[in-house]
C-alpha positions in Angstrom: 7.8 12.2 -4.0 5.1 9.3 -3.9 7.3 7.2 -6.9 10.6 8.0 -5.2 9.6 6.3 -1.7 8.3 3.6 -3.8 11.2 2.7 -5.8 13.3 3.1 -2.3 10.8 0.5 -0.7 11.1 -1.1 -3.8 15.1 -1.1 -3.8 15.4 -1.8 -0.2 13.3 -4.8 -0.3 15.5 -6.6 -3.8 18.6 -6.3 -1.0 16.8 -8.1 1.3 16.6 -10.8 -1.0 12.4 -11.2 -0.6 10.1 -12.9 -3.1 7.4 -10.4 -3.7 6.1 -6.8 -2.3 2.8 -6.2 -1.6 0.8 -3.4 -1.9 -2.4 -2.9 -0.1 -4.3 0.5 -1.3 -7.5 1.5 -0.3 -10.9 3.2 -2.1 -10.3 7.2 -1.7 -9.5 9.9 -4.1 -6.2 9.1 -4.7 -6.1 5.3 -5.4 -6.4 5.3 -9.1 -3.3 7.6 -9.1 -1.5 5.2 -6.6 -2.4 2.1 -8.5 -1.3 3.6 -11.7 2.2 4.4 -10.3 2.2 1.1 -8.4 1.6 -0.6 -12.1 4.2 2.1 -13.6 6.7 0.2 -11.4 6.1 -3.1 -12.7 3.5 -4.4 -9.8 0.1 -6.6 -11.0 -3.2 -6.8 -9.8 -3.7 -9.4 -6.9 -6.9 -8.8 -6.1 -9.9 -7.1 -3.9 -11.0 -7.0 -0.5 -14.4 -5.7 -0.7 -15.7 -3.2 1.7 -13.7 -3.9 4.3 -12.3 -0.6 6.0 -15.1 1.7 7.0 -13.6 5.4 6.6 -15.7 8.9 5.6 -19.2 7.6 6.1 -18.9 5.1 3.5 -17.2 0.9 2.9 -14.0 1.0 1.2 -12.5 -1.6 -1.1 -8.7 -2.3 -0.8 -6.9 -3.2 -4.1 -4.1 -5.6 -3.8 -0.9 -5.6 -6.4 2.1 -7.7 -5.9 5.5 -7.2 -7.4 7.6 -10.1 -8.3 11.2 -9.7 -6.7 12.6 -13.0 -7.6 10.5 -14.5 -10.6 12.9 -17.5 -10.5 11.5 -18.5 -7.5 14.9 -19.1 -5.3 14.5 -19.7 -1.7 15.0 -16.0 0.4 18.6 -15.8 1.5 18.4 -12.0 3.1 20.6 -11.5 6.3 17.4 -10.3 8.4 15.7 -13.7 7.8 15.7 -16.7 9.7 14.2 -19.2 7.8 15.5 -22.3 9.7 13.2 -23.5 12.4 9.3 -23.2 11.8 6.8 -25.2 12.5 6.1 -27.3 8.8 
């Protein structure tokens, strides 16, 4: 159930025309199963956040991965963005 949700997300956020997904799991029992689907799926390590969620008595890490949507790098063009204004 866990890949199919994924891929959906995963599906959902290539129409929306976005640049990368990122994935934010934390330390428990489960994460080296999540990171291993997460990396199954074509997502890379990002990086760590050390002990920074406090959960079960005990500092959890939180391992970042990142997919790459768009590796050519073109400017996001999905209908749900407004990318005109800002403050650049």
């Amino acid at each position: 159930m866990g890949r199919a949700l994924l891929e959906a997300l995963i599906a959902e956020t290539r129409e929306m025309k976005l640049r990368h997904l990122i994935s934010a799991i934390s330390d428990s029992d489960t994460s080296a199963a999540s990171i291993a689907l997460h990396g199954a799926l074509g997502f890379r390590h990002a990086g760590v956040y050390r002990q920074v969620g406090w959960k079960f008595e005990r500092w959890l890490d939180v391992t970042l991965m990142q997919l790459d949507l768009n590796p050519d790098g073109d400017p996001p063009q999905g209908p749900r963005l407004d990318l005109a204004g800002g403050l650049a």
